[in-house]
C-alpha positions as CSV (number, residue, x, y, z in Angstrom):
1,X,-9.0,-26.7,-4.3
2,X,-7.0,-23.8,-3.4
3,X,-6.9,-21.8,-6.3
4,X,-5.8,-18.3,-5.6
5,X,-4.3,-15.8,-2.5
6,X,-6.2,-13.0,-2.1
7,X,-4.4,-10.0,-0.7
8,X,-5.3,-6.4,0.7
9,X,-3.0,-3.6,2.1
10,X,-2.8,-0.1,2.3
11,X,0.4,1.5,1.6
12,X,1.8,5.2,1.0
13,X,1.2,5.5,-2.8
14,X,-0.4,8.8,-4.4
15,X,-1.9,7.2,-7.6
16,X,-2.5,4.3,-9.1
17,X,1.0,4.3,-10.8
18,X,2.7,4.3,-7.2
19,X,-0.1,1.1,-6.3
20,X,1.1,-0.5,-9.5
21,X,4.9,0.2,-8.8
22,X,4.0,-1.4,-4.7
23,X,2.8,-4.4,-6.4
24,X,4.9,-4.6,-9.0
25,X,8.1,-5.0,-5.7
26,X,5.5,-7.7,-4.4
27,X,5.8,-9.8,-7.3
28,X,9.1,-9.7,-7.6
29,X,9.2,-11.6,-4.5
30,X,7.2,-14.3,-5.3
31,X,7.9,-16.7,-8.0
32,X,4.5,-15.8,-10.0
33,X,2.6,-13.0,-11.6
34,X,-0.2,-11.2,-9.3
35,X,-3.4,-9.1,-10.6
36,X,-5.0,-5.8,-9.1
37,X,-8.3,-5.9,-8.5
38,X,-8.7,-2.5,-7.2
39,X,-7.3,0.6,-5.8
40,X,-9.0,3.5,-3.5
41,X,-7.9,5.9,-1.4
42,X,-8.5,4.8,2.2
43,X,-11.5,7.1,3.5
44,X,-10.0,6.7,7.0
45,X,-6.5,7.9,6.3
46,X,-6.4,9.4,2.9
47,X,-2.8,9.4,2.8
48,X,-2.9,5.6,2.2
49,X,-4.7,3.8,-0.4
50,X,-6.6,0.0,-0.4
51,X,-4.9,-2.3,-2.6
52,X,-6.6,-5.8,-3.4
53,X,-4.7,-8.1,-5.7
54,X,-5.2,-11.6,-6.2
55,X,-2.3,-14.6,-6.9
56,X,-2.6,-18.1,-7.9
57,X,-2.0,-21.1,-5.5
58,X,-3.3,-24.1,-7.0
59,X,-3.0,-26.5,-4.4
60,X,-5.4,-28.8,-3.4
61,X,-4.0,-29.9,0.1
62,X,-5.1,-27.8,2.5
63,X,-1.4,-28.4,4.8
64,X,0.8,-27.8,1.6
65,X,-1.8,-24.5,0.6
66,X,-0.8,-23.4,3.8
67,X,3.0,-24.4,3.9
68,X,3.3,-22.3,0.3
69,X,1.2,-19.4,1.1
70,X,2.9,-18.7,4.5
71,X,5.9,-19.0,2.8
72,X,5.3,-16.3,0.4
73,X,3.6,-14.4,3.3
74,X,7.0,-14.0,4.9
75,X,9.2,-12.9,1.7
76,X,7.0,-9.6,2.0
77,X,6.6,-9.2,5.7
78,X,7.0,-10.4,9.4
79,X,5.5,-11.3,11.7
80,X,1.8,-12.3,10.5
81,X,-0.7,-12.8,13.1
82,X,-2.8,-16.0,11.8
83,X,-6.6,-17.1,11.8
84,X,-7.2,-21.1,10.4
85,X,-10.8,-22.6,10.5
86,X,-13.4,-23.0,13.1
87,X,-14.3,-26.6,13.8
88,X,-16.7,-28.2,11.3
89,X,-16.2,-25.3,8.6
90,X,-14.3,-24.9,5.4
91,X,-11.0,-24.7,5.3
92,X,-9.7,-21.3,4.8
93,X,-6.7,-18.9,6.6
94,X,-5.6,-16.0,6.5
95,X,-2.6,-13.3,8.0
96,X,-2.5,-9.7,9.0
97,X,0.8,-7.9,9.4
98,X,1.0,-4.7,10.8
99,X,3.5,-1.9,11.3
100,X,1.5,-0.3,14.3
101,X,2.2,-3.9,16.0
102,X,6.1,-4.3,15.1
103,X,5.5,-6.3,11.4
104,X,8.8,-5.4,8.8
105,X,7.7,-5.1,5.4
106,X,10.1,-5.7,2.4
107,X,8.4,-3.3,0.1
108,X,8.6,0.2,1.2
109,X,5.4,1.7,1.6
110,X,3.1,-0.8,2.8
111,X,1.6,0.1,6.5
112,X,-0.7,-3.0,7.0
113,X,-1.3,-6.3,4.6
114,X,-3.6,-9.4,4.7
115,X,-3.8,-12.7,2.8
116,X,-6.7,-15.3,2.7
117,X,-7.4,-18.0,1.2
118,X,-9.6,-20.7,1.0
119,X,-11.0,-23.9,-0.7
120,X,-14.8,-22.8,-0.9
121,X,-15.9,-21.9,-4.6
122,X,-16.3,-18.5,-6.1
123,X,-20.0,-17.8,-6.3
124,X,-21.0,-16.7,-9.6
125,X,-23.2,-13.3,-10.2
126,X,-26.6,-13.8,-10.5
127,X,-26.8,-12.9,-14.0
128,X,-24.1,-15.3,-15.2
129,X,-25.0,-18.4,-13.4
130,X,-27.1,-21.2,-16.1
């Protein structure tokens, strides 16, 4: 089952009310809600932070997980280069858009995103796991 979209971009935001606000523009393009999981400042460019956020899928099909998630994909930018599964594994894909290589993004801001998603299972900490 394809449970959740992850997602990680870095985008032009000075705190973590500016990441909020850039996410906050995100899900109002897509038809559900979406949680941060984190927010740094890029070590490589510290004028851009790393934004991870999560959103639900829920689909169990691997075609129609696709179909959805690429649909979303292009509500907040285009093009997205894509990766899809190596023979023989798992099936999990994911996109990158970039501005450096001509990608449009629909929230201001944002300089590079990724999604992925997949249908292996979370693993659980050591700690939690009976």
């Amino acid at each position: 089952m394809f449970e959740t979209i992850r997602w990680r971009c870095f985008a032009h935001v000075t705190d973590r009310r500016g990441a909020e606000r850039v996410v906050g523009r995100i899900e109002e393009l897509l038809p559900h809600t979406i949680e941060i999981e984190s927010y740094d400042r890029y070590w490589k460019f510290p004028e851009l932070a790393e934004l991870r956020f999560v959103s639900p899928l829920r689909r169990s099909a691997p075609e129609d997980a696709l179909l959805i998630t690429l649909q979303w994909a292009w509500k907040i930018a285009t093009p997205w280069s894509l990766s899809g599964p190596q023979p023989g594994e798992r099936h999990e894909f994911g996109g990158i858009a970039s501005s450096n290589t001509g990608a449009s993004f629909s929230v201001a801001g944002i300089e590079w995103m990724e999604f992925t998603t997949t249908d292996r299972q979370e693993k659980l900490p050591a700690d939690t796991a009976s």
